[in-house]
C-alpha positions as CSV (number, residue, x, y, z in Angstrom):
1,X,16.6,-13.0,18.5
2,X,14.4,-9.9,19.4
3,X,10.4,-10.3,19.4
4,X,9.6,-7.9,15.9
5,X,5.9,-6.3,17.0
6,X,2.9,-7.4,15.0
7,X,1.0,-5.3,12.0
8,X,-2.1,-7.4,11.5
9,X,-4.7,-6.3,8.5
10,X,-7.7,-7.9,8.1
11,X,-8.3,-7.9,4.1
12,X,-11.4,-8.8,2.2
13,X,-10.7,-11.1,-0.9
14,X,-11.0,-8.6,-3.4
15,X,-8.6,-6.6,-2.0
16,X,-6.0,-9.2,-1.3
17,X,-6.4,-9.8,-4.7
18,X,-5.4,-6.6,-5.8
19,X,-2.4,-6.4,-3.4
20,X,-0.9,-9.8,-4.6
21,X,-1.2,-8.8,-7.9
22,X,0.2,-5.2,-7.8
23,X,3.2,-6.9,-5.7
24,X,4.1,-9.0,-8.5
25,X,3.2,-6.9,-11.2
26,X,5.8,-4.5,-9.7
27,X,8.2,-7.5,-8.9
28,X,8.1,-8.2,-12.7
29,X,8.7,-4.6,-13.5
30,X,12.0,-4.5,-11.4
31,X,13.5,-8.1,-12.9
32,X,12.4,-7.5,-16.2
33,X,11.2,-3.7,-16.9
34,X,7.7,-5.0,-18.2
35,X,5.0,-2.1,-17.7
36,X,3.6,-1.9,-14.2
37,X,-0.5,-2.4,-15.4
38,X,-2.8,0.3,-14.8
39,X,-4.9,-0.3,-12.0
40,X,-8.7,0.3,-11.7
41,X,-10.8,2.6,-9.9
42,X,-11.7,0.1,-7.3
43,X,-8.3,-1.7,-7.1
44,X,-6.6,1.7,-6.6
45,X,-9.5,3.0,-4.1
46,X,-9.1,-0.6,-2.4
47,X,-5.2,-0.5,-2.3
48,X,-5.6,3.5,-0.9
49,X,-7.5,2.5,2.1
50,X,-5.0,-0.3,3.1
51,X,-2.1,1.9,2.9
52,X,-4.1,4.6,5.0
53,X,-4.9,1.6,7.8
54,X,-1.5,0.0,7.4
55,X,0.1,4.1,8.0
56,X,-2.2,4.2,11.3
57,X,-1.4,0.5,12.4
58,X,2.3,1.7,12.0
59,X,1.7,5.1,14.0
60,X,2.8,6.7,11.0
61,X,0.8,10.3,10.0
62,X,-1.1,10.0,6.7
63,X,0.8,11.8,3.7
64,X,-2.7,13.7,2.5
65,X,-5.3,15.4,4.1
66,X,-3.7,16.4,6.9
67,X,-4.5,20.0,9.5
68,X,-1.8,21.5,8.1
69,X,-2.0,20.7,4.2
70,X,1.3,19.7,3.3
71,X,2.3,16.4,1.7
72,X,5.1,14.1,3.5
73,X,7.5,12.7,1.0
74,X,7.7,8.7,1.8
75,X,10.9,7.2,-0.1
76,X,9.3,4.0,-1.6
């Protein structure tokens, strides 16, 4: 079986929090088409910095903000 490379995150409870629940909100949206909820300012701020260190953990060049000014598309 070959090794798979570590991605390790170190998340504060609050943000955890917000990760677990966007997970299965979105898990419930797929099996049974209920709404995805709207998420807060700080859940979404909280979630936006974890995908920004999880894109540089994985080597992978942010989608925003970059020199050049142009958005990558990322299929989901």
């Amino acid at each position: 079986m070959h090794e798979e490379e570590e991605v390790v995150l170190r998340l504060d409870r609050p943000t955890a929090t917000a990760i677990a629940d966007l997970i299965y909100n979105v898990g419930e949206h797929q099996a049974a088409g209920m709404p995805i909820a709207e998420l807060s300012t700080d859940e979404s701020e909280r979630l936006g910095r974890v995908l920004r260190d999880l894109w540089r953990a994985l080597g992978v060049p942010l989608p925003y903000g970059g020199v050049s000014g142009k958005e990558v598309h990322r299929r989901i």
